[in-house]
Z-matrix of the N, CA and C atoms (Angstrom, degrees):
N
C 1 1.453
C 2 1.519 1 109.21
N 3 1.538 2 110.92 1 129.02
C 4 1.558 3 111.45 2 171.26
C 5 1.323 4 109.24 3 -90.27
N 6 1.412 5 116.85 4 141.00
C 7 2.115 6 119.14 5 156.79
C 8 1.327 7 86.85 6 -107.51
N 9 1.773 8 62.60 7 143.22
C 10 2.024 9 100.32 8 169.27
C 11 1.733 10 94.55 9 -75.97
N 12 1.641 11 82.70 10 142.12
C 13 1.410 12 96.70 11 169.06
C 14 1.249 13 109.73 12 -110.03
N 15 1.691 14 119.82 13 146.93
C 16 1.346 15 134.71 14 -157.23
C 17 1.011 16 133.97 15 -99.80
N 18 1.362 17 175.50 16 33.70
C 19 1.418 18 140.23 17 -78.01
C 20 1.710 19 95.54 18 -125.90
N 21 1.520 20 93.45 19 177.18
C 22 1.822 21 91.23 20 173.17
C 23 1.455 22 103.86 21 56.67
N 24 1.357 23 157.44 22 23.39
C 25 1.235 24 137.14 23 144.98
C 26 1.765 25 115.67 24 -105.07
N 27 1.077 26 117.08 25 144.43
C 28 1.643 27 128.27 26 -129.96
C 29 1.437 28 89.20 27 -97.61
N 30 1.187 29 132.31 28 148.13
C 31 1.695 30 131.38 29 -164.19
C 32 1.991 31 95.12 30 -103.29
N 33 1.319 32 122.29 31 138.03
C 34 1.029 33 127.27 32 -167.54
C 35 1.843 34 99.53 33 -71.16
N 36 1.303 35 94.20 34 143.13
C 37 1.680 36 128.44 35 166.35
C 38 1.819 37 94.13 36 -39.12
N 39 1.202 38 133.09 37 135.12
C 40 1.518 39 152.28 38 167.64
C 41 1.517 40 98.56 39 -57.93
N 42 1.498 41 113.68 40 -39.39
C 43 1.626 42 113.73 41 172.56
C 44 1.600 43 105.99 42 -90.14
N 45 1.189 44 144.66 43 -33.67
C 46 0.955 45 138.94 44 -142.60
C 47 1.994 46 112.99 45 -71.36
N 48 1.079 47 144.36 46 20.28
C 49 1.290 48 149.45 47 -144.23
C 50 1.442 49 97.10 48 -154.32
N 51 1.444 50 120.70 49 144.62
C 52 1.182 51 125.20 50 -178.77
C 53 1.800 52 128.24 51 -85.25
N 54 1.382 53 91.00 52 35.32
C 55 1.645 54 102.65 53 157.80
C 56 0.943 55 113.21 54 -57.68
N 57 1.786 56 105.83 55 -162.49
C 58 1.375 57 116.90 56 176.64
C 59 0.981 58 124.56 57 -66.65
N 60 1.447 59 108.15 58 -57.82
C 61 1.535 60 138.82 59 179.53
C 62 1.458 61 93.87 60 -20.07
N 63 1.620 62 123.43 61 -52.06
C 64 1.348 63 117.69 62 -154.18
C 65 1.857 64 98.14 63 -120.58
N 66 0.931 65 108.25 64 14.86
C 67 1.338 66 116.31 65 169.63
C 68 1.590 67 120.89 66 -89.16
N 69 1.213 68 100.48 67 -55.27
C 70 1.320 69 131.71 68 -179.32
C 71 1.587 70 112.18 69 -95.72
N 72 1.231 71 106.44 70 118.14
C 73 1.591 72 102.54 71 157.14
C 74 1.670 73 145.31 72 -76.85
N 75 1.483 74 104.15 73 68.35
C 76 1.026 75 109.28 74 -149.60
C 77 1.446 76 87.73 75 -102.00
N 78 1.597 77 146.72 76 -19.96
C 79 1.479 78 124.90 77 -173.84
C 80 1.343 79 91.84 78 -89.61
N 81 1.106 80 126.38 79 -32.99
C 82 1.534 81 108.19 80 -167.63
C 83 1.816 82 116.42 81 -59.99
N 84 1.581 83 118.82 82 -36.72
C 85 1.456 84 139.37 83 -179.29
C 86 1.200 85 92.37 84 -34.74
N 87 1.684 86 106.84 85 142.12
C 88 1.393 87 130.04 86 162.75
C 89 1.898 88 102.88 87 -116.06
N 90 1.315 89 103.41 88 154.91
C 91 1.620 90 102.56 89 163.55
C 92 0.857 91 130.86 90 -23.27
N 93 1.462 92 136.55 91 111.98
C 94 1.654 93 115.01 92 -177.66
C 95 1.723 94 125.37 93 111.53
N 96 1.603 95 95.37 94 -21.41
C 97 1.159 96 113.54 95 -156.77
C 98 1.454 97 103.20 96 -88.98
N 99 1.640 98 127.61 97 169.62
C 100 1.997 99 120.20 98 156.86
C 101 1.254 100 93.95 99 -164.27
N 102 1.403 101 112.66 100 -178.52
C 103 1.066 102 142.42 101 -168.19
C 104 1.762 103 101.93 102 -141.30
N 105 1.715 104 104.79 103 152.93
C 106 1.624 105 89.38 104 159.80
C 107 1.725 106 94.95 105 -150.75
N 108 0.986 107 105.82 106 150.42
C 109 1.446 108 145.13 107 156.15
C 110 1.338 109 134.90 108 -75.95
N 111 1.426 110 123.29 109 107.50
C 112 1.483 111 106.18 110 178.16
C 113 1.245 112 113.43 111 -90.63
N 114 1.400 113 123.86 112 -166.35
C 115 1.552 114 109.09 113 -143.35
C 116 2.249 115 68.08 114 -118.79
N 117 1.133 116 92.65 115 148.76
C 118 1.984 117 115.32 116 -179.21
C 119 1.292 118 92.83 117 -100.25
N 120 2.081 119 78.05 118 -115.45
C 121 1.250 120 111.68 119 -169.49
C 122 1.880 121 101.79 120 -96.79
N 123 0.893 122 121.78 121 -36.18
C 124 1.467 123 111.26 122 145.55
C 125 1.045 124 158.07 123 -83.66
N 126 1.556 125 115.46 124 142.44
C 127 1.552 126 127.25 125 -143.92
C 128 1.886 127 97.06 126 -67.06
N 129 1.205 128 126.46 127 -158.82
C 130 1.437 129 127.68 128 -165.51
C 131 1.526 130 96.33 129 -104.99
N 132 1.223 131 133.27 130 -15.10
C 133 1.899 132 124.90 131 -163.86
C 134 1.535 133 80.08 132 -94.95
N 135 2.004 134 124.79 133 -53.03
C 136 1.299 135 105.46 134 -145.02
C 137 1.511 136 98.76 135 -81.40
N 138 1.418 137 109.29 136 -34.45
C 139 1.829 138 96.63 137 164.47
C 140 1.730 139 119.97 138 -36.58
N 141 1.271 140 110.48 139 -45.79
C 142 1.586 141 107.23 140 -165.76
C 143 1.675 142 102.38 141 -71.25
N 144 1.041 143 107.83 142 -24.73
C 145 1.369 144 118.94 143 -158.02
C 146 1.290 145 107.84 144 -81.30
N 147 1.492 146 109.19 145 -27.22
C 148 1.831 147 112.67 146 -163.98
C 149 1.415 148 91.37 147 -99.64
N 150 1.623 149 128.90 148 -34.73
C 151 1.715 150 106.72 149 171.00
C 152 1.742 151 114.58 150 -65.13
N 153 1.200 152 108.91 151 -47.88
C 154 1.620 153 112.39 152 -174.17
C 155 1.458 154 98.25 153 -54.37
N 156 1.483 155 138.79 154 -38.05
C 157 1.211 156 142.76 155 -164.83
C 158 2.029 157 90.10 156 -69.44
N 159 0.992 158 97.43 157 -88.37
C 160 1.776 159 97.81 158 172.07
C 161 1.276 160 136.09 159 -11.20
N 162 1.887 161 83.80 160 -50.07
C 163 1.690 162 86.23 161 168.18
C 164 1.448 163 110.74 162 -84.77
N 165 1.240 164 137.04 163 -26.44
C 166 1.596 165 121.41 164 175.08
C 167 1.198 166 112.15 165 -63.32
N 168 1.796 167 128.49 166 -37.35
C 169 1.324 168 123.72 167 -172.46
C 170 1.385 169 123.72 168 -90.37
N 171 1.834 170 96.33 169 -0.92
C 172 1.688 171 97.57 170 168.75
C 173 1.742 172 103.71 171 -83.83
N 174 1.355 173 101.33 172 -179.77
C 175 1.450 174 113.33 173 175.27
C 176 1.479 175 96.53 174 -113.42
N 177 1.699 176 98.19 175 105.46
C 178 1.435 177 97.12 176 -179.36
C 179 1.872 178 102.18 177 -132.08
N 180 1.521 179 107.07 178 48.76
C 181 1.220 180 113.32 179 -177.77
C 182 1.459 181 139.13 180 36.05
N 183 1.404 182 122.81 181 26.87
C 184 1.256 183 121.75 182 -165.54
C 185 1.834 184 119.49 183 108.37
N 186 1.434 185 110.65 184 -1.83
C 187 1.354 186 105.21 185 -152.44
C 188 1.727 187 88.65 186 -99.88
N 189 1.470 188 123.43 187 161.11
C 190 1.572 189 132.98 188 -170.58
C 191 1.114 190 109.67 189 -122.99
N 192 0.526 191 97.95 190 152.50
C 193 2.166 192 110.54 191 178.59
C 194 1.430 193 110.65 192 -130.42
N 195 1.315 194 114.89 193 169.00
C 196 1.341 195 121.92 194 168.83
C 197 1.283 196 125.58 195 -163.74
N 198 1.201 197 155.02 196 111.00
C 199 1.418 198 154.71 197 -177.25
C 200 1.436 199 125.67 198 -90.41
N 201 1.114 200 114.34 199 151.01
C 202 1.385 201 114.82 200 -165.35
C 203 2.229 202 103.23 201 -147.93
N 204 1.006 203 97.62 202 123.76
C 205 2.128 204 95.51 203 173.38
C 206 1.978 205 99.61 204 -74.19
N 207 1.539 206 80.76 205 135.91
C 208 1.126 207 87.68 206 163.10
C 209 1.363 208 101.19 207 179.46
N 210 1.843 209 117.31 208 -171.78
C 211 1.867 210 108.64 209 -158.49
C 212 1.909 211 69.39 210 -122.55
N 213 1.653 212 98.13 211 157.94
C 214 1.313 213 129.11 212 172.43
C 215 1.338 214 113.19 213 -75.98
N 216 1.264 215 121.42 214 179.10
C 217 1.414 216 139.22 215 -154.01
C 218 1.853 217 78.05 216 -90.61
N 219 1.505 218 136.81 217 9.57
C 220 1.478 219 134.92 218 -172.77
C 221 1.723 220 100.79 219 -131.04
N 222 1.505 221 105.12 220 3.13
C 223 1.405 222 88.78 221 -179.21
C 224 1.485 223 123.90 222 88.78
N 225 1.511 224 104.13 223 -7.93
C 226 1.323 225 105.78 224 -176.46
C 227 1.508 226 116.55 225 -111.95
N 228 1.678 227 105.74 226 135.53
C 229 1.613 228 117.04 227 -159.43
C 230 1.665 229 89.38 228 -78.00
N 231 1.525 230 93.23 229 154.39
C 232 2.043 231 111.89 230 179.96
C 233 1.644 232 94.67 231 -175.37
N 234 1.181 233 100.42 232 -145.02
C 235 1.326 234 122.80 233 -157.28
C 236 1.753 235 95.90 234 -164.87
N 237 1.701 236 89.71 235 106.07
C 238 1.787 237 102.72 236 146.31
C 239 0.869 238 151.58 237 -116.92
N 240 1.680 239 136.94 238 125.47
C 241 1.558 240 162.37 239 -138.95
C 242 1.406 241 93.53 240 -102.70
N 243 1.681 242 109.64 241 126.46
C 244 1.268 243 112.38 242 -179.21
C 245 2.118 244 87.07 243 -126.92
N 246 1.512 245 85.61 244 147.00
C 247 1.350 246 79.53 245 147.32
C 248 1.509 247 140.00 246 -118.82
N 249 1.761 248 121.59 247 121.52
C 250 1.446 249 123.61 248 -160.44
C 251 1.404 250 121.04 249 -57.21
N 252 1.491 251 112.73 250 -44.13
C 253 1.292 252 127.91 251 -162.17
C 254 1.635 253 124.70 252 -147.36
């Protein structure tokens, strides 16, 4: 099978797709900083797992993260992303 090849259509933004990168606010984080997540349709490991995953496969120059379960200032259980460094 041959594909047509296309020209003139514009190659998507590195953020533009509903990964992490753009899911998660992880380039914007300064030291000190997190985010949290409550838990949906995912359980509490694959939540932790899919931000830390994001952040290893983004290019975030050296910077660390870390997550931890726990319930909000509402009582409600998630998972929060800090950033270390």
């Amino acid at each position: 099978m041959k594909y047509k090849i296309e020209k003139n259509i514009p190659a998507p933004n590195e953020h533009d797709y509903r990964g992490g990168r753009k899911m998660y606010p992880l380039p914007e984080m300064d030291i000190g900083d997190s985010f949290f997540v409550p838990f949906g349709e995912k359980d509490q490991k694959k939540l932790a797992n899919s931000i830390l995953g994001c952040a290893r496969r983004s290019r975030h120059d050296g910077k660390k993260f870390t997550t931890r379960t726990q319930k909000n200032s509402l009582g409600i259980a998630g998972v929060r992303c800090w950033r270390m460094k």
